[in-house]
C-alpha positions as CSV (number, residue, x, y, z in Angstrom):
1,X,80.9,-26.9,-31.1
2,X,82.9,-25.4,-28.4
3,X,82.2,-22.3,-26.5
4,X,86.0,-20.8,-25.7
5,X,88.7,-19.8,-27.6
6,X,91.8,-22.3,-27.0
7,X,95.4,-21.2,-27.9
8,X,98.4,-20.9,-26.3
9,X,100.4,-17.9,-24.7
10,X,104.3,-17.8,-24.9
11,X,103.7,-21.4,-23.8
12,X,100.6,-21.0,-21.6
13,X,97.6,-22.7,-22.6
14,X,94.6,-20.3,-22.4
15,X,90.8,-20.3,-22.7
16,X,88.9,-17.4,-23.4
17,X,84.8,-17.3,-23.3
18,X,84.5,-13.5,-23.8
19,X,87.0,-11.0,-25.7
20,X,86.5,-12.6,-29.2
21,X,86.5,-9.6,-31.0
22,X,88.8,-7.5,-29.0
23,X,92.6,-6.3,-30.6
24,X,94.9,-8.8,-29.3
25,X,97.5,-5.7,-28.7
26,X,95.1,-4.5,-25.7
27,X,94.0,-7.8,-24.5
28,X,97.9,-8.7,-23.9
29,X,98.5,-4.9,-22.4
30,X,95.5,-4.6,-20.8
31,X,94.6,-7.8,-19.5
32,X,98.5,-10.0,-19.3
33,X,100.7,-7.3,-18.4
34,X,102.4,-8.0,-21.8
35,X,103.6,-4.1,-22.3
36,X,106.5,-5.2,-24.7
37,X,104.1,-4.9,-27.6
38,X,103.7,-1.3,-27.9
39,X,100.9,1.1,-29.7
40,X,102.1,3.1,-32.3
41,X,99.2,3.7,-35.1
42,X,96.8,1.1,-34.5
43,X,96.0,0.4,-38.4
44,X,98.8,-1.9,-39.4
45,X,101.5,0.2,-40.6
46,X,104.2,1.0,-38.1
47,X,105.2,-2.5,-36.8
48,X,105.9,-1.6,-33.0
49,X,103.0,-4.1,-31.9
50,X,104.9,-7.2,-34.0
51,X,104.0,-10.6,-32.6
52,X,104.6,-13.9,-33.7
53,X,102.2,-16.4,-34.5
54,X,103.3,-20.3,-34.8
55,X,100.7,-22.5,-36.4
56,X,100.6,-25.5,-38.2
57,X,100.1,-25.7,-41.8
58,X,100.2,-28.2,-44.3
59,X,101.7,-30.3,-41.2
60,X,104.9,-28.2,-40.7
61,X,104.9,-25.8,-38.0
62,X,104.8,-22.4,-39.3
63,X,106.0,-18.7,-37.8
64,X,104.7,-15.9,-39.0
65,X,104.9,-11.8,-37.7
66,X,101.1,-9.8,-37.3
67,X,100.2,-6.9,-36.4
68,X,98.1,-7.4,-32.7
69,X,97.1,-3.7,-33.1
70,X,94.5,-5.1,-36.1
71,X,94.4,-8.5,-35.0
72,X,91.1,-10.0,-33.4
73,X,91.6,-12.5,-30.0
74,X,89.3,-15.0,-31.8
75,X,91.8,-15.6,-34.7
76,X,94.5,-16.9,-32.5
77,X,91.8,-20.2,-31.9
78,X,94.5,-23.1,-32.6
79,X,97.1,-21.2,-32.3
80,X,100.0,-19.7,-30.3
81,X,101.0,-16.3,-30.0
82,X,104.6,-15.7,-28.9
83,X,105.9,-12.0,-27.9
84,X,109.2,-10.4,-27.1
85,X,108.6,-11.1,-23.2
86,X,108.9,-15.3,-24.3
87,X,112.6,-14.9,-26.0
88,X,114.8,-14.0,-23.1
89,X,118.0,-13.1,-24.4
90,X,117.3,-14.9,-28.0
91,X,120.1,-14.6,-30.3
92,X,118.2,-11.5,-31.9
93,X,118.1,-9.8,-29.0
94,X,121.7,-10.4,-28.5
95,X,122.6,-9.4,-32.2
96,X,120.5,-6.1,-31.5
97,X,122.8,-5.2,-28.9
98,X,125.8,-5.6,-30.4
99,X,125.3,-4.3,-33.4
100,X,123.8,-1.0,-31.4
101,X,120.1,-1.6,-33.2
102,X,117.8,0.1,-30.6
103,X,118.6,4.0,-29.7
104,X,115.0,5.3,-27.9
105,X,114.1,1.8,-27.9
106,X,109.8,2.0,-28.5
107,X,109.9,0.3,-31.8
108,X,112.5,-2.0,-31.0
109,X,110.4,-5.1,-29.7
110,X,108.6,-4.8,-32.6
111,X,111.8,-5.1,-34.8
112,X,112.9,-8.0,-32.4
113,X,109.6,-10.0,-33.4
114,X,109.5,-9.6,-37.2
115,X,113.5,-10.3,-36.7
116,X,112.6,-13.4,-35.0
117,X,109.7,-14.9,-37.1
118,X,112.3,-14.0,-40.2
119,X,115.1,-16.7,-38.9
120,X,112.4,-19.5,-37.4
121,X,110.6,-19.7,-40.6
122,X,113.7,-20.5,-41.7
123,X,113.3,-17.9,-45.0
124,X,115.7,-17.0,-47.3
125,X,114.2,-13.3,-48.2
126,X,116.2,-10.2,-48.3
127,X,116.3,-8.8,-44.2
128,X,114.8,-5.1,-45.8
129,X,111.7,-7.0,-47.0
130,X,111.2,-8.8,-43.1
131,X,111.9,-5.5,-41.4
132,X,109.6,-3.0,-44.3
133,X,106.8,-2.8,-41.9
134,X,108.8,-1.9,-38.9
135,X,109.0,1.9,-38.5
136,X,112.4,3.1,-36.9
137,X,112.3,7.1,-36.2
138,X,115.8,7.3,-34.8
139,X,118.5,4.4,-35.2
140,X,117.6,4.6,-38.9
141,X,117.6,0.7,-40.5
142,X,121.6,-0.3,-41.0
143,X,122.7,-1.4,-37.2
144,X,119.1,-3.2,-37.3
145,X,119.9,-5.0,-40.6
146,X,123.4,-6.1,-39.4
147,X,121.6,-7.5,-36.4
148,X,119.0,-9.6,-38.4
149,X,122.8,-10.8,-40.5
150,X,124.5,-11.3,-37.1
151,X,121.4,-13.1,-35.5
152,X,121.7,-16.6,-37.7
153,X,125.7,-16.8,-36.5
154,X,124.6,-16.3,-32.8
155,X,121.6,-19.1,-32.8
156,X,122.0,-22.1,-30.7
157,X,120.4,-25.0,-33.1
158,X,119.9,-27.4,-30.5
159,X,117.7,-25.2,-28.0
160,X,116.0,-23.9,-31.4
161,X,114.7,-27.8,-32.3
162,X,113.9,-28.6,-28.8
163,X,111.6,-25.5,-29.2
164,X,110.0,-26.0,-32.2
165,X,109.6,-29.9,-30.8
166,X,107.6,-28.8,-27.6
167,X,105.9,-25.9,-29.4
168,X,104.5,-28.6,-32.1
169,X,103.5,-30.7,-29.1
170,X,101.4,-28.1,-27.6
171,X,99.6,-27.6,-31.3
172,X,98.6,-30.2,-31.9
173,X,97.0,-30.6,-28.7
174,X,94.5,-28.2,-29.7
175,X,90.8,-28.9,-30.4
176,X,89.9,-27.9,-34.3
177,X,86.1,-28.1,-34.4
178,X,84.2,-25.1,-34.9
179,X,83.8,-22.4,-32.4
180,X,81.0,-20.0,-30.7
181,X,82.0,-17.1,-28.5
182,X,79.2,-14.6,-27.8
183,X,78.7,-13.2,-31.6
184,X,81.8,-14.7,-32.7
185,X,82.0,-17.4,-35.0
186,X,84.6,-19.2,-36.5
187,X,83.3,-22.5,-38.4
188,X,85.6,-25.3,-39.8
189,X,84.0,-25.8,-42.8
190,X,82.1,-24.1,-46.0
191,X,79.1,-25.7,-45.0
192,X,78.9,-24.5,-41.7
193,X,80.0,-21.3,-42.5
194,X,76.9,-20.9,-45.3
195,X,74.2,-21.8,-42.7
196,X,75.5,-19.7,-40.4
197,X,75.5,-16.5,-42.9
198,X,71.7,-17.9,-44.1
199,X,70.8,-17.2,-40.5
200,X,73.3,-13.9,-40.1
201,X,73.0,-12.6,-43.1
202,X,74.3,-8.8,-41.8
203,X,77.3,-10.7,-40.1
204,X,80.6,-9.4,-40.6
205,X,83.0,-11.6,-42.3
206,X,86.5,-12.0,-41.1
207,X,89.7,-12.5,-42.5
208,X,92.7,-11.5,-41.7
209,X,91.3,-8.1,-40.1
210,X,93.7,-5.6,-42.1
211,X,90.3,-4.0,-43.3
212,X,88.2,-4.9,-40.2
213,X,90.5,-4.6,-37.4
214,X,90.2,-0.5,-38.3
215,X,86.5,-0.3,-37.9
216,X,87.6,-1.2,-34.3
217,X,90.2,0.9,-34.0
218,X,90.0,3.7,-35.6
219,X,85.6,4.1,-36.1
220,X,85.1,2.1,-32.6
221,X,83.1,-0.2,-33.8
222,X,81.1,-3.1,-32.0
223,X,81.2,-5.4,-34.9
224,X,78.3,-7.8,-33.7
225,X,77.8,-10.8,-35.2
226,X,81.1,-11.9,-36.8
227,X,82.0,-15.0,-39.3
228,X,85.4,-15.8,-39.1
229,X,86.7,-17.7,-42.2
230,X,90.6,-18.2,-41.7
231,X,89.6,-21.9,-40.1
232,X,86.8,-22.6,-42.6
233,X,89.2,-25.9,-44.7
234,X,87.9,-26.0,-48.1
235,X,88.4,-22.2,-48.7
236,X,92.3,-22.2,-47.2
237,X,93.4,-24.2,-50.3
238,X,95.7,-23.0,-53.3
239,X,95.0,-25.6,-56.8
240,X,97.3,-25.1,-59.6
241,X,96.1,-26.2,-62.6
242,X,97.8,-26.7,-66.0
243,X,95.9,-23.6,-67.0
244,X,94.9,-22.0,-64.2
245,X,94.9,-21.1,-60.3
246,X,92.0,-21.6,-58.1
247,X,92.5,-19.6,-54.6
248,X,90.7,-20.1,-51.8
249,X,88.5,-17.2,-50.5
250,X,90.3,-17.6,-47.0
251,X,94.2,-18.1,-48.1
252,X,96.7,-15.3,-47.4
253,X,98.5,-13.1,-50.0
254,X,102.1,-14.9,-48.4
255,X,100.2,-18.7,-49.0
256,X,98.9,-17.6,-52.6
257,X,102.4,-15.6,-53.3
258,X,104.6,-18.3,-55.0
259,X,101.6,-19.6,-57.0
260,X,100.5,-15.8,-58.1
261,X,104.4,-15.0,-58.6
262,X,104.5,-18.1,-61.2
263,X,102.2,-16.6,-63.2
264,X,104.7,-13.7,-63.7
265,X,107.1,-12.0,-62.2
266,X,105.6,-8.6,-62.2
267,X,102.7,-10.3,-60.1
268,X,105.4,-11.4,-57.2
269,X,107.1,-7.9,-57.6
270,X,103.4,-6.2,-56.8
271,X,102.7,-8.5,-54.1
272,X,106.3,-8.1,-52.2
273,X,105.4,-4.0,-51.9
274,X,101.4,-4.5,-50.9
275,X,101.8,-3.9,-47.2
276,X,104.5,-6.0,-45.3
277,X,105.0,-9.1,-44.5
278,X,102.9,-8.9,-41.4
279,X,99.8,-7.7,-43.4
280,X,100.5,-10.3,-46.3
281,X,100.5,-13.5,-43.5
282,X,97.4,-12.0,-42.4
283,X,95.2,-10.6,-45.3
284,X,93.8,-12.6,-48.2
285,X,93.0,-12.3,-52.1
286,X,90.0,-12.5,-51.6
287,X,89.0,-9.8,-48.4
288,X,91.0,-7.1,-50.8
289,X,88.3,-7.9,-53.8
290,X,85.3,-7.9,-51.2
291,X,86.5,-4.7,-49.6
292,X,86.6,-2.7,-53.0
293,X,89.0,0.1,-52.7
294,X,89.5,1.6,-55.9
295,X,92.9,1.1,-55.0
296,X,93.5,-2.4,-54.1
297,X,96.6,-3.3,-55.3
298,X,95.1,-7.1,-56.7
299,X,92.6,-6.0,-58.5
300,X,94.2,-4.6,-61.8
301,X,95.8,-8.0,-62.2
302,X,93.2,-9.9,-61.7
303,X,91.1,-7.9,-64.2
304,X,94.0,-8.5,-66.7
305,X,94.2,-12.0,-66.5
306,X,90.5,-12.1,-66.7
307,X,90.1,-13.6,-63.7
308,X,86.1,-15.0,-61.8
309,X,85.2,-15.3,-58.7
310,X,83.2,-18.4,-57.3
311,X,80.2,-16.6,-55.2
312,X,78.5,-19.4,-52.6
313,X,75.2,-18.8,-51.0
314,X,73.5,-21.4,-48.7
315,X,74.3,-24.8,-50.7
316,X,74.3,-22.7,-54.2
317,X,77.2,-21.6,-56.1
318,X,77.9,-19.4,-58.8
319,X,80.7,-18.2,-60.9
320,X,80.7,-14.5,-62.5
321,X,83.9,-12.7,-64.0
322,X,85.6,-10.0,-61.6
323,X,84.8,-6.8,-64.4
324,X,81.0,-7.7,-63.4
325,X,81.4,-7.8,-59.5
326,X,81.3,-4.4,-59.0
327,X,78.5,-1.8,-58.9
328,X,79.8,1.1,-57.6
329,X,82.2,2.6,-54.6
330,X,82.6,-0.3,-52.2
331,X,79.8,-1.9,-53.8
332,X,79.1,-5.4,-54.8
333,X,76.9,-8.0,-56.9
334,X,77.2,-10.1,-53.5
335,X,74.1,-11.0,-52.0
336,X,72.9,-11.1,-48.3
337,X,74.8,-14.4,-47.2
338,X,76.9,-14.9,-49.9
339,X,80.3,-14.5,-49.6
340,X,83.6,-15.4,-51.9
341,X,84.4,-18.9,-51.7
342,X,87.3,-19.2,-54.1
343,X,89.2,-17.2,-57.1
344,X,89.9,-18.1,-60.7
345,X,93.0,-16.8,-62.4
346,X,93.8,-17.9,-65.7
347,X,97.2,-18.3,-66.4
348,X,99.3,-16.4,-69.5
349,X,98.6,-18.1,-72.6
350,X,102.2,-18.9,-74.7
351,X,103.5,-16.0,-76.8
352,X,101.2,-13.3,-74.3
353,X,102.4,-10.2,-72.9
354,X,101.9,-9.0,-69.4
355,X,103.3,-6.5,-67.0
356,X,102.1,-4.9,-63.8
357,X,103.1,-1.5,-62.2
358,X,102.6,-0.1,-59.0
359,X,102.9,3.9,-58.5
360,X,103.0,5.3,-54.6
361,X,105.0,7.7,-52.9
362,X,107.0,5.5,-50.7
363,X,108.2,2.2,-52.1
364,X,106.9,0.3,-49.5
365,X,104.1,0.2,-47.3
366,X,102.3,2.9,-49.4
367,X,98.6,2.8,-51.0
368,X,98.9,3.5,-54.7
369,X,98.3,6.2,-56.6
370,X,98.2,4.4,-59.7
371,X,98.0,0.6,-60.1
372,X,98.0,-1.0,-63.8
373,X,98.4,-4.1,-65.0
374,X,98.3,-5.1,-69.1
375,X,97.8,-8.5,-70.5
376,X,97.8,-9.0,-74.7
377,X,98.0,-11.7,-77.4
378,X,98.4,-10.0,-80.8
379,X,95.3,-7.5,-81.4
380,X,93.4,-8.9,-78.0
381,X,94.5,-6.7,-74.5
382,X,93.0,-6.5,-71.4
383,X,93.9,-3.7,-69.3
384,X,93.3,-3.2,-65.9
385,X,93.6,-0.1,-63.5
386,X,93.3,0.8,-59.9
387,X,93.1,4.9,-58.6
388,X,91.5,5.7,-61.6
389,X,87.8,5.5,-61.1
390,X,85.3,4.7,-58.0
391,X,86.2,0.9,-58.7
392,X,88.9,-1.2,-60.2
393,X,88.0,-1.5,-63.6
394,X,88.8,-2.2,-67.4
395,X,90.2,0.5,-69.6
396,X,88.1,-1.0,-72.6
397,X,88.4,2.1,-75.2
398,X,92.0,2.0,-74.5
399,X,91.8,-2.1,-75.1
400,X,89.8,-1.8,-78.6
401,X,92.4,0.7,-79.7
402,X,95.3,-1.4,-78.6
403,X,95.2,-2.6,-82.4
404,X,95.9,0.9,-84.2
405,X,98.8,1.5,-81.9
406,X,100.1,2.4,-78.3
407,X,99.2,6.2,-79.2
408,X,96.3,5.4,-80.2
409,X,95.4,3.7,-77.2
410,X,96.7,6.0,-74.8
411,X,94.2,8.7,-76.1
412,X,91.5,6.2,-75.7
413,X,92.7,6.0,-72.2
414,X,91.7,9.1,-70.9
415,X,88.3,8.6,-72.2
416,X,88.2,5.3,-70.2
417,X,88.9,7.3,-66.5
418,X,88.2,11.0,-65.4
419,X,90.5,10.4,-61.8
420,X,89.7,12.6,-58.6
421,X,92.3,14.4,-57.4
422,X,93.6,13.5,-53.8
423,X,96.2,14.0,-51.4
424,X,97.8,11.0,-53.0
425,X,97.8,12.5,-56.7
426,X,95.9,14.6,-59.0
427,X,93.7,13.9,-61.7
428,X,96.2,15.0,-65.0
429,X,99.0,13.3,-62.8
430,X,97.0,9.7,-63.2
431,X,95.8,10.3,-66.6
432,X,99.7,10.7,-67.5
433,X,100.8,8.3,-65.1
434,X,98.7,5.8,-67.3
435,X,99.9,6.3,-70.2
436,X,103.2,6.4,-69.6
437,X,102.5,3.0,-67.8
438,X,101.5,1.7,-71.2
439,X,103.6,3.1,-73.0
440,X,106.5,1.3,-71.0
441,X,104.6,-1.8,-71.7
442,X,104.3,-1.8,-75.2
443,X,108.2,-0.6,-75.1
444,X,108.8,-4.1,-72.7
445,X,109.8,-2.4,-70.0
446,X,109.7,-4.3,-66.7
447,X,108.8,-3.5,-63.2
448,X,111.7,-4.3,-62.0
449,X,113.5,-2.6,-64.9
450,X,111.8,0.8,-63.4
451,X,112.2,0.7,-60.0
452,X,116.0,-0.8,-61.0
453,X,116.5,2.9,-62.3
């Protein structure tokens, strides 16, 4: 077991023996130097501290945009972070100028990154969904989106191989055994990481930090003893069965995405608007069903579909469905130790219905006000909600009455939830919200079909 963090640095190999748990937005400020990545609201929503991380996965060298602001120094173990002082008059850069894409300039390294990571991963996605977590408060978006167009006619394909060539050299010169920094942890494998929570059993676990990286920023906390699963190999793989999916507790919402999206489209349509593409290469499936919210945008699927959750403890499994996890706000059936070691989604049945809607304020980037999803095959439905009550959960009057009629159900439905009101919506607004919602599914209307109008 090593005892320093080993990844590289626009190129530079570094070593760390201290830090682990530190943002890597101040460590490159504070200790590099590195003032291109800026500060601008330190939870993961604004974009101006954009970096890129290259990794590689599956065996093909991967680039992906995070938020530093959230992100903890010990995740980057393996990897290499690159940021805007490494591209020196890249062909974004160049595209940004001519197409006049900066005006006061503070977000605009930010916009340069996630511009960057959206041409060397070589993706094919619309330029608005690389650029929806990247806050601009005075160009406004279009000069910035002919840039990202203009970007792929300025690129020099030669220089761009020979790059990726010596980058994949430097990768996979890396060690990949498990590592020990002070009270960070980050094991390579399930067994490791169960001993280690038998003898931590208060540790913190660590994924992609969208939820954890805020107790340090925003409640300054000193997290202690930390387990950091996004290295741990069992639990970073995706298995796609003839009937169903089986998620690893540490892969990310972008790795799980075209496996979750075959299921139905609805799902893919939900997970393109649950933060940005910065949060989705960071945070997993499984950290947004440990960390509870009553409005985690996964859950109500997963409750449709009827999905379980493999629970490991020490060298002992378990299996339990998702609408038993739960036993109150932010509470849990976990255990001291355990921890979510994969996720079970069964997939749609021929001739089943399904549809998912998301309600916010903002279209993207936004926390819900109301999240539904509905599943059914003739008389049977499964309905589930987020925003509606102190945990995702069932609507099971409203399911049992699915069978005399969508009117029927609907007024089973608000004896299922009595919502708070909240800055976000208030209680009749939910109530309504819902059973419009289901009334648009039994009518077959889309997701798409909504926000289409």
């Amino acid at each position: 077991m090593r005892a320093s963090l080993e990844f590289f640095l626009n190129g530079e190999r570094v070593s760390l023996a201290a830090d682990a748990t530190r943002t890597v937005l101040t460590w490159l400020r504070e200790r590099r130097g590195l003032i291109g990545t800026k500060e601008g609201c330190a939870e993961g929503d604004c974009g101006a501290c954009t970096v890129v991380l290259a990794d590689l996965h599956g065996g093909k060298l991967r680039y992906q945009p995070v938020n530093a602001c959230i992100l903890c120094l010990g995740t980057l173990d393996g990897k290499e972070v690159i940021t805007v002082e490494n591209l020196k008059n890249h062909a974004v850069q160049q595209a940004m100028v001519e197409c006049h894409g900066s005006q006061c300039g503070f977000c605009t390294p930010g916009f340069v990154m996630a511009l960057y990571a959206h041409h060397k991963s070589g993706s094919t996605g619309a330029l608005a969904d690389a650029i929806a977590g990247n806050l601009c408060r005075c160009t406004g978006y279009r000069p910035i989106l002919e840039a990202g167009s203009r970007m792929a006619q300025l690129a020099d394909a030669a220089d761009e191989s020979a790059d990726d060539k010596a980058r994949r050299a430097r990768l996979e010169a890396l060690p990949k055994d498990a590592v020990r920094v002070d009270g960070f942890f980050a094991p390579a494998s399930a067994a490791e990481l169960a001993g280690y929570l038998a003898r931590h059993p208060q540790a913190t676990l660590l994924a992609g930090g969208t939820d954890v990286g805020l107790m340090i920023t925003k409640q300054h906390k000193d997290l202690g003893e930390v387990a950091y699963i996004g290295r741990v190999a069992e639990m970073r793989v995706v298995h796609d069965g003839k009937g169903e999916l089986e998620i690893g507790g540490a892969v990310t919402y972008a790795e799980a995405y075209a496996a979750l999206a075959g299921i139905h489209a609805d799902i893919g349509e939900l997970l393109r608007r649950l933060g940005a593409v910065q949060v989705r290469a960071a945070g997993t499936l499984a950290g947004n069903i440990a960390n509870g919210s009553p409005i985690g945008d996964t859950m109500p699927v997963l409750l449709a579909l009827n999905a379980s959750l493999v629970l490991q403890k020490e060298s002992s499994s378990r299996e339990i469905p998702l609408d038993h996890f739960y036993t109150g706000y932010r509470k849990s059936v976990l255990q001291p130790g355990e921890f979510i070691r994969a996720v079970r989604i069964p997939k749609l049945a021929p001739g089943a219905r399904f549809a998912a809607y998301k309600l916010s304020k903002r279209f993207d980037q936004d926390i819900s006000a109301v999240c539904a999803a509905f599943h059914a095959k003739g008389s049977e439905a499964r309905f589930g909600f987020g925003g509606m009550a102190a945990t995702p959960a069932r609507a099971r009057r409203a399911e049992a009455a699915w069978q005399g009629g969508v009117e029927a159900a609907c007024v089973a439905l608000a004896e299922d939830f009595k919502p708070i009101s909240d800055a976000r919506a208030s209680s009749w607004y939910r109530t309504a919200a819902a059973q419009n919602l289901l009334r648009k599914f039994a009518r077959g209307v889309s997701s798409r079909e909504i926000l289409d109008l």
